[in-house]
C-alpha positions as CSV (number, residue, x, y, z in Angstrom):
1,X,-2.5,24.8,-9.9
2,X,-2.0,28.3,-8.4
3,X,-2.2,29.9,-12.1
4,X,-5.7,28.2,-12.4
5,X,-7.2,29.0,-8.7
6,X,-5.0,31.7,-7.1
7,X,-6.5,30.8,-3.6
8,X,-5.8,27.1,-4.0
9,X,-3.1,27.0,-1.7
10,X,-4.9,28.6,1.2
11,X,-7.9,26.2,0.8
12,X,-6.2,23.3,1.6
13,X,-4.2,24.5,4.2
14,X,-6.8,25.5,6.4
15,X,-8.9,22.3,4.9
16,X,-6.2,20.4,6.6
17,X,-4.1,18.1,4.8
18,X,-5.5,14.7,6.3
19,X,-8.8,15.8,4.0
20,X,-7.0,15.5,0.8
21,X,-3.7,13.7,1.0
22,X,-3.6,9.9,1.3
23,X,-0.6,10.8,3.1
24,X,-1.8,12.4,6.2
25,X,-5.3,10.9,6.3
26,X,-6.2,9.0,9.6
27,X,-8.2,6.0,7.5
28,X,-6.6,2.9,5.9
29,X,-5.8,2.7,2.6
30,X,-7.8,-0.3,1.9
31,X,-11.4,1.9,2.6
32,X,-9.9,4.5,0.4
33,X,-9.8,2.6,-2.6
34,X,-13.6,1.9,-3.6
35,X,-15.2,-0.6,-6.2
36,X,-18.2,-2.3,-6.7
37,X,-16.6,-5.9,-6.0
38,X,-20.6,-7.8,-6.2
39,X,-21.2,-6.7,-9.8
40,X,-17.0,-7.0,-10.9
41,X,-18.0,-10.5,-9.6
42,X,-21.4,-10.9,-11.8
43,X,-20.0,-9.8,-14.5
44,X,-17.2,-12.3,-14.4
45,X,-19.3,-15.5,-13.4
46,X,-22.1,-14.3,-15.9
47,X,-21.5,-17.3,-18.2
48,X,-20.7,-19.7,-15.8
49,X,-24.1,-19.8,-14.9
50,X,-25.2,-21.5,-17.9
51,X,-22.8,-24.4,-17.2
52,X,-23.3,-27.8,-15.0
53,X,-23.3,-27.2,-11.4
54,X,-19.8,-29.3,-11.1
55,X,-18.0,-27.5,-14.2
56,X,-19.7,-24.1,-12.7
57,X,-17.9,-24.3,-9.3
58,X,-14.6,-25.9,-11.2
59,X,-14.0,-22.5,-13.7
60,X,-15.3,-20.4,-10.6
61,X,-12.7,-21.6,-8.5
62,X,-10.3,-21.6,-11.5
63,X,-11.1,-17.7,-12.3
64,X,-10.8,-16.8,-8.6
65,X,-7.6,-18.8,-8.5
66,X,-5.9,-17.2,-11.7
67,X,-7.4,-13.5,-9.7
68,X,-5.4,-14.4,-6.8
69,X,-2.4,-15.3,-8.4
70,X,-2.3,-12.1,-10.3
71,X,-2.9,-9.9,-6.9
72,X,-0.2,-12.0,-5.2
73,X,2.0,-11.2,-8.4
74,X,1.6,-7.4,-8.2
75,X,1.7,-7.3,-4.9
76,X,5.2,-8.9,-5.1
77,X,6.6,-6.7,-7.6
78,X,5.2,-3.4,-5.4
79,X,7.3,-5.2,-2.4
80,X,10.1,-5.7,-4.3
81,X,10.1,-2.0,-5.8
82,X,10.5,-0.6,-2.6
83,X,13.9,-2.9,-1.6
84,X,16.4,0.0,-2.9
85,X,19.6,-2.8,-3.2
86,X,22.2,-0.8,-4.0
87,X,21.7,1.5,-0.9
88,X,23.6,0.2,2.4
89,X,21.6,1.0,5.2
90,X,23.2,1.4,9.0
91,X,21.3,0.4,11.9
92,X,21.7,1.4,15.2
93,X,19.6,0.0,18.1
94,X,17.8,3.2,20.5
95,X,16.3,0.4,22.4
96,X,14.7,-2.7,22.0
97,X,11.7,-1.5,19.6
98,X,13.1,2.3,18.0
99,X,15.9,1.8,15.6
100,X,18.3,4.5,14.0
101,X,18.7,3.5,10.2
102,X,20.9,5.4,8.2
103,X,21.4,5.0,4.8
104,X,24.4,7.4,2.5
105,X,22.8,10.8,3.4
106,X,19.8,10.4,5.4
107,X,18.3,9.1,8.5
108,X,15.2,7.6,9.5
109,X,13.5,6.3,12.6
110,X,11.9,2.9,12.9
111,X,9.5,1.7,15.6
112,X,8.6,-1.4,15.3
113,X,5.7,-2.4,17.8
114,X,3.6,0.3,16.5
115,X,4.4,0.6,12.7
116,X,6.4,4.0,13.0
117,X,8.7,4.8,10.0
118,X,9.7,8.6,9.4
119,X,9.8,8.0,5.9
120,X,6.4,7.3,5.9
121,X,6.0,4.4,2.9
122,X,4.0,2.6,5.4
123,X,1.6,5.7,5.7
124,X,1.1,5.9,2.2
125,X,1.4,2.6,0.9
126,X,1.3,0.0,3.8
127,X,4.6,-1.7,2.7
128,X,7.0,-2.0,4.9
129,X,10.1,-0.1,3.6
130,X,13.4,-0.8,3.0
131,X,14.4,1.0,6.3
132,X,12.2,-1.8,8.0
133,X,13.5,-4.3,6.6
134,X,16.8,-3.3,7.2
135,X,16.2,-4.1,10.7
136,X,14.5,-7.2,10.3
């Protein structure tokens, strides 16, 4: 990126990084990510409207169904990508809500009562990681 725009580097430093990276930013994921959800919807019902009111609201329920069932499928699969099984992980209570985890070479810090985890997955991705877990 440097070779391209030589000052690169001090633009987004003194941008600050919570401007550009998901990573530091102070907002949720979830109002990062924009769509037009009303006309995804349209689009997807547009047919349905031609049908009987009863056979209407039985494939709407049956597309929003199959939707959700995909989402909860992915959503799964992101989960489980993030469980790392062939790590062992220590744990060592610092009090009643900060845990020392420790896995082969690293280690991490994990407060539980307000989200904390040094590795930051949670920051990034709202999954709890593996470190988490490991707790739990």
């Amino acid at each position: 990126m440097e070779s391209i725009y030589p000052t690169i580097r001090d633009y987004l430093s003194n941008d600050g990084f919570e401007k550009w990276s998901q990573a530091y930013s102070h907002r949720r994921r979830y109002r990062m990510m924009t769509s037009n959800y009303a006309k995804s919807i349209d689009l997807v019902f547009k047919d349905l409207r031609e049908l009987p009111l009863a056979t209407m609201l039985s494939s709407i329920k049956n597309v929003l169904h199959s939707g959700f069932m995909d989402e909860i499928e992915i959503a799964i699969d992101l989960f489980l990508s993030h469980i790392d099984t062939d790590i062992l992980l220590s744990v060592d209570p610092i009090s009643m809500i900060e845990y020392k985890v420790t896995d082969e070479n690293q280690q991490f810090i994990v407060k539980l009562n307000v989200g904390y985890y040094s590795c930051r997955v949670w920051d990034v991705e709202e999954i709890p990681c593996s470190h988490a877990l490991a707790i739990l």
